[in-house]
PQR file of N, CA, C, O and H, with PARSE charges and radii, in Angstrom:
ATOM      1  N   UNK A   1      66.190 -29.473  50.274 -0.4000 1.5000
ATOM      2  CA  UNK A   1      65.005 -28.766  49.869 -0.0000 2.0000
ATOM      3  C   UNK A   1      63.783 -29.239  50.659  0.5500 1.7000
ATOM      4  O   UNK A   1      62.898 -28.425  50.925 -0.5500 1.4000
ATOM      5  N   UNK A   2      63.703 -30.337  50.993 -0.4000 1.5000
ATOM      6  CA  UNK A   2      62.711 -30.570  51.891 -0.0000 2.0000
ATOM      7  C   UNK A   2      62.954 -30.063  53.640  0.5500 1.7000
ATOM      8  O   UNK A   2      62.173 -29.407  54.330 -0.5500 1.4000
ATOM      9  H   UNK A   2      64.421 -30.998  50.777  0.4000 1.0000
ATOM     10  N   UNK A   3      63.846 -30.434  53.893 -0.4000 1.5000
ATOM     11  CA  UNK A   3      63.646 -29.397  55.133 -0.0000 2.0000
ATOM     12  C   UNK A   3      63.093 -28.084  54.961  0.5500 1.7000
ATOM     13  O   UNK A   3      62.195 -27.850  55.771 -0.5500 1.4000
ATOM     14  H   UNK A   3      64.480 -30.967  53.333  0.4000 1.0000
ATOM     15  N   UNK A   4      63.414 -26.909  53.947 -0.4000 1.5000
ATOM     16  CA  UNK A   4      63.073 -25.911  53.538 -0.0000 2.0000
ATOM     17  C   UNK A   4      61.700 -25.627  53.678  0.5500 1.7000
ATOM     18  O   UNK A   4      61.208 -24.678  54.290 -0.5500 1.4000
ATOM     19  H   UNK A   4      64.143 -27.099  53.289  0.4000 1.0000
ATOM     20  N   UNK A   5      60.928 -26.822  52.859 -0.4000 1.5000
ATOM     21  CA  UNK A   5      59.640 -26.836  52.312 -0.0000 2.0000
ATOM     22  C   UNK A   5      58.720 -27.492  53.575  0.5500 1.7000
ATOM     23  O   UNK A   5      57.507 -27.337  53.435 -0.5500 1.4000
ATOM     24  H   UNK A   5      61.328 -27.593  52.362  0.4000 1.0000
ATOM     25  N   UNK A   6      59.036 -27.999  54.438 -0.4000 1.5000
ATOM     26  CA  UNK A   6      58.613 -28.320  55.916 -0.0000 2.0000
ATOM     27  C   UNK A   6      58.554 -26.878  56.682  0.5500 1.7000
ATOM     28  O   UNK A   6      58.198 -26.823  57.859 -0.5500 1.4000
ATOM     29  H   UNK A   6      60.022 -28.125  54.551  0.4000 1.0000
ATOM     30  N   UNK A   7      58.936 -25.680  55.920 -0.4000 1.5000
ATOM     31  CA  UNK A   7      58.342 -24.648  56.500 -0.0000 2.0000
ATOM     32  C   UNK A   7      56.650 -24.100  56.115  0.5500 1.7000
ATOM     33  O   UNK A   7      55.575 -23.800  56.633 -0.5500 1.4000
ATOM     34  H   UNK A   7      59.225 -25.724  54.964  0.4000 1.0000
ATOM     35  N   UNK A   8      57.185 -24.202  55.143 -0.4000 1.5000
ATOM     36  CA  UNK A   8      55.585 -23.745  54.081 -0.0000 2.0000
ATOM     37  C   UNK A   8      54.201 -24.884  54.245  0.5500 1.7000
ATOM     38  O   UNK A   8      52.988 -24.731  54.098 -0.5500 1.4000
ATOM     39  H   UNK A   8      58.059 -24.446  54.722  0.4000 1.0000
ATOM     40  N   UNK A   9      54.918 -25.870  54.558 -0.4000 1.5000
ATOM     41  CA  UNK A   9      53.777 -27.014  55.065 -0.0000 2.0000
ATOM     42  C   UNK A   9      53.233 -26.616  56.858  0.5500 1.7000
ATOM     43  O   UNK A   9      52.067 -26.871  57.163 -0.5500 1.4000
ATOM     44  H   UNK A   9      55.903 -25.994  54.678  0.4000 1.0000
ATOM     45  N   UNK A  10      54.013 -26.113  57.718 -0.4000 1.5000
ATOM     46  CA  UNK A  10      53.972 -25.885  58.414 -0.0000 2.0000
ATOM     47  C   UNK A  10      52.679 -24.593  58.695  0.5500 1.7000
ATOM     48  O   UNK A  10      51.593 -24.517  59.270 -0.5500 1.4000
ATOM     49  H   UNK A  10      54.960 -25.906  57.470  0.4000 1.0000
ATOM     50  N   UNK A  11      53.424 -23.864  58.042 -0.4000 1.5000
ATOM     51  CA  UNK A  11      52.540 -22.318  57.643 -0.0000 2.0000
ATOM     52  C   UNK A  11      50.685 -22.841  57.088  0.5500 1.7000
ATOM     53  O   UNK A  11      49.638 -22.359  57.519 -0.5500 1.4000
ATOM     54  H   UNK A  11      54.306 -23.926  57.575  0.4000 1.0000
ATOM     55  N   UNK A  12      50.865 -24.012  55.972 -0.4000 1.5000
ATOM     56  CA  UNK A  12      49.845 -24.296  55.417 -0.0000 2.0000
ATOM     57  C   UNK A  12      48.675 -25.358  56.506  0.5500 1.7000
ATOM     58  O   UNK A  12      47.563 -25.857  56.333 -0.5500 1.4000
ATOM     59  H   UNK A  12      51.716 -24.404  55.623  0.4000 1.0000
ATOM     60  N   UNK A  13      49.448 -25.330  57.381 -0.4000 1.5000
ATOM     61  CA  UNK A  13      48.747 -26.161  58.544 -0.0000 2.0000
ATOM     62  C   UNK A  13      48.119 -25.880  59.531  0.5500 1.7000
ATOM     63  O   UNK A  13      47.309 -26.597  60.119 -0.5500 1.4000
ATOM     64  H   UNK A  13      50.351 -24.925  57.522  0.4000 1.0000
ATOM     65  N   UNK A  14      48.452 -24.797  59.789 -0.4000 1.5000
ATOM     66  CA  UNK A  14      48.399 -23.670  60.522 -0.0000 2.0000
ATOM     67  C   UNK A  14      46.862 -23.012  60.245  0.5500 1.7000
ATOM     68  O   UNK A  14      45.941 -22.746  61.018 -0.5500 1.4000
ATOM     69  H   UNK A  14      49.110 -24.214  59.311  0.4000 1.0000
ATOM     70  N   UNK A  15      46.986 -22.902  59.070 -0.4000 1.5000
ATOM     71  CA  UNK A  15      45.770 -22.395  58.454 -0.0000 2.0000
ATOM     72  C   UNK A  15      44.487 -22.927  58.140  0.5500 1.7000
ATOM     73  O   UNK A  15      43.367 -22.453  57.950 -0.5500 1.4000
ATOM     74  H   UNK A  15      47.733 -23.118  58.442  0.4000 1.0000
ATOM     75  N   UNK A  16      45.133 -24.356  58.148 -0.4000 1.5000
ATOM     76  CA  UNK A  16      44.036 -25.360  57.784 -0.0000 2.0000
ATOM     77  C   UNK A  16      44.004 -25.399  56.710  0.5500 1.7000
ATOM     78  O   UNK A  16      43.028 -24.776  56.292 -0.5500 1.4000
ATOM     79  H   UNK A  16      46.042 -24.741  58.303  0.4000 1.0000
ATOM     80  N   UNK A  17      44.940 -26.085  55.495 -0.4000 1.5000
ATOM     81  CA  UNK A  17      44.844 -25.754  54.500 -0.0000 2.0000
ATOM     82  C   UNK A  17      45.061 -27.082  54.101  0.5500 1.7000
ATOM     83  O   UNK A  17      44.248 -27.515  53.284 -0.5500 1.4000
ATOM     84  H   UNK A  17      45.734 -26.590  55.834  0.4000 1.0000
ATOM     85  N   UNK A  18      46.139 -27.991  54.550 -0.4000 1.5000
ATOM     86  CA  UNK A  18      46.426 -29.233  54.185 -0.0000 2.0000
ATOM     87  C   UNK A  18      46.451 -30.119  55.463  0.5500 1.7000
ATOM     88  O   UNK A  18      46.315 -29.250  56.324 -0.5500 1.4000
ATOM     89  H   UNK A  18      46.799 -27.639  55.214  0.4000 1.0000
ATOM     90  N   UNK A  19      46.502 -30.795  55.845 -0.4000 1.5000
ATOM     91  CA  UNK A  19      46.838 -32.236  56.411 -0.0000 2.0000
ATOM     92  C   UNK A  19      47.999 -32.925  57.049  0.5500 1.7000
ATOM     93  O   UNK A  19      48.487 -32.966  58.178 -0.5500 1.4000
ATOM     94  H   UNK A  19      46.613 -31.501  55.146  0.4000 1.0000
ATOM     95  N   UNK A  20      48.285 -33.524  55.714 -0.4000 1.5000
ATOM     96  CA  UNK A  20      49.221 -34.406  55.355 -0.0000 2.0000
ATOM     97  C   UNK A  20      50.427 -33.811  54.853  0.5500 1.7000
ATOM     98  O   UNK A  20      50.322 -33.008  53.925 -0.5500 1.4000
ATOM     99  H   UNK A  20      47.889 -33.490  54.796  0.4000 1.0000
ATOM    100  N   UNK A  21      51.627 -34.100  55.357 -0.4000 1.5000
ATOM    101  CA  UNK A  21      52.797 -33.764  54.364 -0.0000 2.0000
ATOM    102  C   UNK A  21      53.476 -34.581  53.802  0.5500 1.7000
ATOM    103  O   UNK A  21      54.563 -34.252  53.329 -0.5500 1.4000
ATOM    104  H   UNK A  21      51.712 -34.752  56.110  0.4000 1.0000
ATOM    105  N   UNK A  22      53.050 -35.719  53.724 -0.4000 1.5000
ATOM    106  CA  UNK A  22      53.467 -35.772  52.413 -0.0000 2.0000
ATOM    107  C   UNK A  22      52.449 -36.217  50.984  0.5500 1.7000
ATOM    108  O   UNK A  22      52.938 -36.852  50.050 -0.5500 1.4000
ATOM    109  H   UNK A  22      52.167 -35.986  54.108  0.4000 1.0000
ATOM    110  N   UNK A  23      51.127 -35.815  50.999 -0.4000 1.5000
ATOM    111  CA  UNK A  23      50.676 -35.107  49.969 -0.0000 2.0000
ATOM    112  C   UNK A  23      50.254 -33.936  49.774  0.5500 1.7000
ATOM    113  O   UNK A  23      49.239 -33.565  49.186 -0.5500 1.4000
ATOM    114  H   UNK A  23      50.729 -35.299  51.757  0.4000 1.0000
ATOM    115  N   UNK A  24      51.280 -33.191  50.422 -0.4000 1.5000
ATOM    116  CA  UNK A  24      51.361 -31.549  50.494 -0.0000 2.0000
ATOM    117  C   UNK A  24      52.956 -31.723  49.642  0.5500 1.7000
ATOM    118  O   UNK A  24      53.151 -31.205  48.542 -0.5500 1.4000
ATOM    119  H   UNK A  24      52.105 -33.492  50.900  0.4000 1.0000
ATOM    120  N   UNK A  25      53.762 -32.353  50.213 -0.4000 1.5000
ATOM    121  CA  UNK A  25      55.013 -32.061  49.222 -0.0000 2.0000
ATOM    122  C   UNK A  25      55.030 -32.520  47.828  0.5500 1.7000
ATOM    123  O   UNK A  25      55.335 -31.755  46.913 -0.5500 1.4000
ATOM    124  H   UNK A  25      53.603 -32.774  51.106  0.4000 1.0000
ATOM    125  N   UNK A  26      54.615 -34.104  47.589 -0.4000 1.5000
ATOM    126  CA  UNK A  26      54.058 -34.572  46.225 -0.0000 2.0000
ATOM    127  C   UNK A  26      53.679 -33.413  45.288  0.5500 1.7000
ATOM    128  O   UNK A  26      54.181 -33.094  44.210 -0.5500 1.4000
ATOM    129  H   UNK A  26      54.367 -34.725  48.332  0.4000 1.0000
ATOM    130  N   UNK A  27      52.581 -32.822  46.034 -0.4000 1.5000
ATOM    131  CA  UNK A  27      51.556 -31.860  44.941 -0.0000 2.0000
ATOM    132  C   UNK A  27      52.265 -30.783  44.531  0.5500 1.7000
ATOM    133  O   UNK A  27      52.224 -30.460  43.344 -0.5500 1.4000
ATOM    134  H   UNK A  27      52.173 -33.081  46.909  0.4000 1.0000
ATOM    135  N   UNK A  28      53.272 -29.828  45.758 -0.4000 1.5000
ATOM    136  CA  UNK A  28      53.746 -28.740  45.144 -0.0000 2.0000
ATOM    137  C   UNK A  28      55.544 -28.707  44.982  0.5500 1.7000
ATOM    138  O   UNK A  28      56.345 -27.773  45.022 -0.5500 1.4000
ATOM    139  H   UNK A  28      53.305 -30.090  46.722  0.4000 1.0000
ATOM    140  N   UNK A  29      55.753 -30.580  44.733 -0.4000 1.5000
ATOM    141  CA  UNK A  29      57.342 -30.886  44.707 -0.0000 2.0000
ATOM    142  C   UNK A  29      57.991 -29.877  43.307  0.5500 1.7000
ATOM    143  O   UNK A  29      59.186 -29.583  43.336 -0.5500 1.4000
ATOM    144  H   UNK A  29      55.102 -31.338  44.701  0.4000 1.0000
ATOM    145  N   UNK A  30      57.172 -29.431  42.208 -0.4000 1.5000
ATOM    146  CA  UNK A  30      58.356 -28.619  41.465 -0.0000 2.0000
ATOM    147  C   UNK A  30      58.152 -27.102  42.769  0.5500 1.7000
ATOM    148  O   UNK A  30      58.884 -27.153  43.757 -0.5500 1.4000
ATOM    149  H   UNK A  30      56.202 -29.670  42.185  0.4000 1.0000
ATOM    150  N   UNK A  31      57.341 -26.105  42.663 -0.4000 1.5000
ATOM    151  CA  UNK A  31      56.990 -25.158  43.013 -0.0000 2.0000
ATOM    152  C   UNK A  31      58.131 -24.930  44.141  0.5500 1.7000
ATOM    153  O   UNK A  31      58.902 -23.981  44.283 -0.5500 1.4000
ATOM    154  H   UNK A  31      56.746 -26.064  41.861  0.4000 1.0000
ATOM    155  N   UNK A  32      57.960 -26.274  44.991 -0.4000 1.5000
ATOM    156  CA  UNK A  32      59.093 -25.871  46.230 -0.0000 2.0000
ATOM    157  C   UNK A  32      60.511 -26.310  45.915  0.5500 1.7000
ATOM    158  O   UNK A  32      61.457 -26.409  46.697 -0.5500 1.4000
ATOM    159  H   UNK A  32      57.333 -27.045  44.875  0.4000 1.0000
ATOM    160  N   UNK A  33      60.478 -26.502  44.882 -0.4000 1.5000
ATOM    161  CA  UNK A  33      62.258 -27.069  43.981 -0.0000 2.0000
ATOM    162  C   UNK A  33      62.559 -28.207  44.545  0.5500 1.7000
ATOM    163  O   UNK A  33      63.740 -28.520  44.396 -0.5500 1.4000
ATOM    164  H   UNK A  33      59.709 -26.421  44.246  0.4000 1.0000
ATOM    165  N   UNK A  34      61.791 -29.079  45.254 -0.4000 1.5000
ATOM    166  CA  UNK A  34      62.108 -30.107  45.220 -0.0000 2.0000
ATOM    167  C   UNK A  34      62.769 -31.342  43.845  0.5500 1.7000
ATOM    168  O   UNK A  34      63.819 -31.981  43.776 -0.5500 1.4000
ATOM    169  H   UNK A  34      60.832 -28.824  45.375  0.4000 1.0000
ATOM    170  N   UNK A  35      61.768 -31.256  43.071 -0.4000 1.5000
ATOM    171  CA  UNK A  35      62.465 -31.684  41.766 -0.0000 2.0000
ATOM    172  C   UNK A  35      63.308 -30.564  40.826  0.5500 1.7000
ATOM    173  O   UNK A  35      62.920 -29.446  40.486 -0.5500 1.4000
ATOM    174  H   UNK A  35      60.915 -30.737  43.127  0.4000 1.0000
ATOM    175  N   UNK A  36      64.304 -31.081  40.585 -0.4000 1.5000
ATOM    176  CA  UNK A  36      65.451 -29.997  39.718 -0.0000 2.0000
ATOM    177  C   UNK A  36      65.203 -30.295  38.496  0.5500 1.7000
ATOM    178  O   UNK A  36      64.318 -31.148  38.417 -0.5500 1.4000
ATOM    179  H   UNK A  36      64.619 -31.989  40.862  0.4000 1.0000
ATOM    180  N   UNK A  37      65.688 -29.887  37.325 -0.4000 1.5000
ATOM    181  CA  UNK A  37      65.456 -30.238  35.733 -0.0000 2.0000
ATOM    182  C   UNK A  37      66.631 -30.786  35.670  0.5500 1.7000
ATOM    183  O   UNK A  37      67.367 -30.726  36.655 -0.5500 1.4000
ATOM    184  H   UNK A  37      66.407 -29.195  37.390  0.4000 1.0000
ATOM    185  N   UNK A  38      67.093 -31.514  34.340 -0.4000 1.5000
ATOM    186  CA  UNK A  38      68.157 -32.745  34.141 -0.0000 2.0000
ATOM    187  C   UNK A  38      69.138 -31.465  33.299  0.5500 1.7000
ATOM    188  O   UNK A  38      68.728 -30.553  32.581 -0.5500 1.4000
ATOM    189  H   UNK A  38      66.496 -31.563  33.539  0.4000 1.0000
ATOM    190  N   UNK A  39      70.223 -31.727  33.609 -0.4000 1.5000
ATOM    191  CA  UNK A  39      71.502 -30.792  33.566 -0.0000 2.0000
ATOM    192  C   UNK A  39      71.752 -31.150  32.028  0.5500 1.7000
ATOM    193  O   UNK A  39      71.368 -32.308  31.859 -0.5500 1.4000
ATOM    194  H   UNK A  39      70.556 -32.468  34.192  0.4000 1.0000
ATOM    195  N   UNK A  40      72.175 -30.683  31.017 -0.4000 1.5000
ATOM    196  CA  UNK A  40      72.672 -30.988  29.615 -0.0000 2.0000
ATOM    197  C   UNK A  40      74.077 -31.781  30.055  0.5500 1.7000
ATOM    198  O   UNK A  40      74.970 -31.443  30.832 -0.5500 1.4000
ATOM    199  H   UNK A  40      72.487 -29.743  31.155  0.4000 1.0000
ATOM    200  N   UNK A  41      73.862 -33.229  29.063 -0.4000 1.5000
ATOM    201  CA  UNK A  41      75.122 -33.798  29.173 -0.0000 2.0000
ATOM    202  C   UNK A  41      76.512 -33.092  29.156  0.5500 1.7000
ATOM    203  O   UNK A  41      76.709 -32.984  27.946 -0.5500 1.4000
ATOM    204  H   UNK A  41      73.136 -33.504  28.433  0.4000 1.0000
ATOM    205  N   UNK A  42      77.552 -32.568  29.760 -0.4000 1.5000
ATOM    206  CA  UNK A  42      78.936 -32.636  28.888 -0.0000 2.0000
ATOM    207  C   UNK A  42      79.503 -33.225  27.965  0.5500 1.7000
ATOM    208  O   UNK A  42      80.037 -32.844  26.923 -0.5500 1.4000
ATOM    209  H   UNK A  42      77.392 -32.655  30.744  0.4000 1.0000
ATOM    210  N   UNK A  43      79.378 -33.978  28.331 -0.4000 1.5000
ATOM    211  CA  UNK A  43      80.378 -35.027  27.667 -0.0000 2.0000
ATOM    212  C   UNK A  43      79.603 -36.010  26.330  0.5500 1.7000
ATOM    213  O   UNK A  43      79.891 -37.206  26.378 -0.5500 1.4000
ATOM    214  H   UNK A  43      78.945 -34.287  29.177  0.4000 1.0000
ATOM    215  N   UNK A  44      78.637 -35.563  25.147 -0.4000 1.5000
ATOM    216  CA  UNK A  44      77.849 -35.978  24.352 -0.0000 2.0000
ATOM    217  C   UNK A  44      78.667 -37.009  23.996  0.5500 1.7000
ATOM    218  O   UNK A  44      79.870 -36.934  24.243 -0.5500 1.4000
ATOM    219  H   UNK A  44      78.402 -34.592  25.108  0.4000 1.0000
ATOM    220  N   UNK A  45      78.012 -38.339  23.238 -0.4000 1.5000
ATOM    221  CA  UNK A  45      78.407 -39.574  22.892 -0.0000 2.0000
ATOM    222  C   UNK A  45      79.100 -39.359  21.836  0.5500 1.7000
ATOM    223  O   UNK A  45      78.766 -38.445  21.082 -0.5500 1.4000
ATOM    224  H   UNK A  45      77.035 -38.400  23.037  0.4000 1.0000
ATOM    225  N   UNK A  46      80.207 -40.154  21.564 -0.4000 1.5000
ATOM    226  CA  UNK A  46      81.048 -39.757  20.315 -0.0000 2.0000
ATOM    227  C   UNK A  46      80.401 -39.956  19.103  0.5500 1.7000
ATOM    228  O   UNK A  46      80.836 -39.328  18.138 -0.5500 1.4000
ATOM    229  H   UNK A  46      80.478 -40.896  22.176  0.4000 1.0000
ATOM    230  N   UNK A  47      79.056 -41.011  18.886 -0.4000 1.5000
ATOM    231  CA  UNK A  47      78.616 -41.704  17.968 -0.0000 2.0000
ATOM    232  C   UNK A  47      77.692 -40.594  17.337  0.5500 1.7000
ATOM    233  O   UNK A  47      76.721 -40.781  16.604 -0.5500 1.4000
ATOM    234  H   UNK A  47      78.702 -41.522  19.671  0.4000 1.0000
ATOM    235  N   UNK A  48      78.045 -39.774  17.643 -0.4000 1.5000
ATOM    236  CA  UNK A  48      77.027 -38.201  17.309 -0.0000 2.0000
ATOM    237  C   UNK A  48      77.760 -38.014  16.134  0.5500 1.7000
ATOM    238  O   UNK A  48      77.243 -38.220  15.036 -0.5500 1.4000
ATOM    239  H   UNK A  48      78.833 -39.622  18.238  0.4000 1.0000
ATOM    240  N   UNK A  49      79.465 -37.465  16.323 -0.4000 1.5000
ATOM    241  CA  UNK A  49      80.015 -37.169  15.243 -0.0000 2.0000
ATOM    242  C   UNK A  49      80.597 -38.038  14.212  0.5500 1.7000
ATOM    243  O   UNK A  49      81.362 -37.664  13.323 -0.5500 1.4000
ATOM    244  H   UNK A  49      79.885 -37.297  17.215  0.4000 1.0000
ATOM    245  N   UNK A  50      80.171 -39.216  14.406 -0.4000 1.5000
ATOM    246  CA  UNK A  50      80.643 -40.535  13.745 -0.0000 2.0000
ATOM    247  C   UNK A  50      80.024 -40.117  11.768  0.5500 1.7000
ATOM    248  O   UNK A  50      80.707 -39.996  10.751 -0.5500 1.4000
ATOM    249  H   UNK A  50      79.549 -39.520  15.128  0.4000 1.0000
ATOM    250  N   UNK A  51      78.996 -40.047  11.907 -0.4000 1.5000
ATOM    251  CA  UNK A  51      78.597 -40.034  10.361 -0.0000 2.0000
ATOM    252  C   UNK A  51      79.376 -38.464   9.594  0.5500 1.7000
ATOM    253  O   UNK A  51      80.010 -38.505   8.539 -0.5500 1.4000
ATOM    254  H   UNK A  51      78.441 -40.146  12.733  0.4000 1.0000
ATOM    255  N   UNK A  52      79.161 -37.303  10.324 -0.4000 1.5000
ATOM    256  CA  UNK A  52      80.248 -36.368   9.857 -0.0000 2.0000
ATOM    257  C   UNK A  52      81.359 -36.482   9.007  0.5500 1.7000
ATOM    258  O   UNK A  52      81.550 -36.315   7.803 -0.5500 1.4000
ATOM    259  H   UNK A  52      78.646 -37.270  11.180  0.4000 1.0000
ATOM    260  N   UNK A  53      82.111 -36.848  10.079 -0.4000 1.5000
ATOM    261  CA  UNK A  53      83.363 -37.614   9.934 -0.0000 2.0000
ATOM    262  C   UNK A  53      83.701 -39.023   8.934  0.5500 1.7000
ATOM    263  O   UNK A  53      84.812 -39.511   8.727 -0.5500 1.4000
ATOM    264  H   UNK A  53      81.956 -36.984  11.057  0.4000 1.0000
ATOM    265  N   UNK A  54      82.533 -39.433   8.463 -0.4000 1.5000
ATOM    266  CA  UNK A  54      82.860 -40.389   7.407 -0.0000 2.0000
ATOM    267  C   UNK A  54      82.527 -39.498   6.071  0.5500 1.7000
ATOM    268  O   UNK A  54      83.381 -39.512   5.184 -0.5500 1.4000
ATOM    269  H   UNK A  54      81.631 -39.037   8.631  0.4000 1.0000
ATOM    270  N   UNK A  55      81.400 -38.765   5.886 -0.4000 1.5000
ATOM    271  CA  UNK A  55      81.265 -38.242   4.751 -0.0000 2.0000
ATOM    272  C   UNK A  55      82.188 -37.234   4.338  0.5500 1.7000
ATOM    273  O   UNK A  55      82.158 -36.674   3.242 -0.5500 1.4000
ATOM    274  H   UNK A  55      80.706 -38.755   6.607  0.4000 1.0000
ATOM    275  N   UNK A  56      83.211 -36.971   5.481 -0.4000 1.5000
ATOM    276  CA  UNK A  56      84.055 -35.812   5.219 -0.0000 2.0000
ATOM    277  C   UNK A  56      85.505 -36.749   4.520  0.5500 1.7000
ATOM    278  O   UNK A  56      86.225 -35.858   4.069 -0.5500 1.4000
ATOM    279  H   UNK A  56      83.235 -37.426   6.371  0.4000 1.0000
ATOM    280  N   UNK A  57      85.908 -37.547   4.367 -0.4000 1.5000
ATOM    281  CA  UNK A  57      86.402 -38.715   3.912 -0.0000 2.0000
ATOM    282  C   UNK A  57      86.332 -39.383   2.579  0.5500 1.7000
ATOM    283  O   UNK A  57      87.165 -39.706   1.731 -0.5500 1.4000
ATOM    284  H   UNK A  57      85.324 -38.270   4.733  0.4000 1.0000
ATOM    285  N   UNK A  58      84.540 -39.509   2.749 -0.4000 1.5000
ATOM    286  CA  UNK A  58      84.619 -39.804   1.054 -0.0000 2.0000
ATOM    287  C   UNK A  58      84.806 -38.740   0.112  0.5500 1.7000
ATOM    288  O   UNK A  58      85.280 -38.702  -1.024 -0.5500 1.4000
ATOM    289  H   UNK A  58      83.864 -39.248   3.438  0.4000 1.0000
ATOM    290  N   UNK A  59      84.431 -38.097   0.693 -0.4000 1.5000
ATOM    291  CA  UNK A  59      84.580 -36.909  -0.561 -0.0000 2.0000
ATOM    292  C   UNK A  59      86.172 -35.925  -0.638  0.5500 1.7000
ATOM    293  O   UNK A  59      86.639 -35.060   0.103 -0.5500 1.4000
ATOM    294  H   UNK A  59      84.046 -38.128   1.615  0.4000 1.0000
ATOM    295  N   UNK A  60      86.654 -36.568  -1.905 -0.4000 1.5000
ATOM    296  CA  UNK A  60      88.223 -36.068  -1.780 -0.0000 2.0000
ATOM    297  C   UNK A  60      88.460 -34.334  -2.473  0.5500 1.7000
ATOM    298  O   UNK A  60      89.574 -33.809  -2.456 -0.5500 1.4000
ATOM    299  H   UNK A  60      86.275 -37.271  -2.507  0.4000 1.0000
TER
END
């Protein structure tokens, strides 16, 4: 993604718009997808269904 985004910095330079790249990528790191969002676990901790599973037990 940063090679990618070394286009748009490029373009923005051009213009006179920014400078620096790398507080051109910092500033617009979600916008250019540089940062991704955190994926939902698979595999959730077993200790989730632990209390469930006991109250389903006591009660006969």
């Amino acid at each position: 993604m940063i090679y990618r985004s070394l286009y748009f910095f490029t373009n923005d330079r051009q213009r006179g718009e920014t400078k620096d790249v790398v507080a051109y990528l910092a500033a617009k790191a979600k916008l250019l997808g540089i940062l991704k969002r955190k994926h939902k676990d698979e595999n959730p901790s077993p200790l989730i269904f632990i209390p469930s599973l006991l109250t389903d037990f006591s009660n006969p």
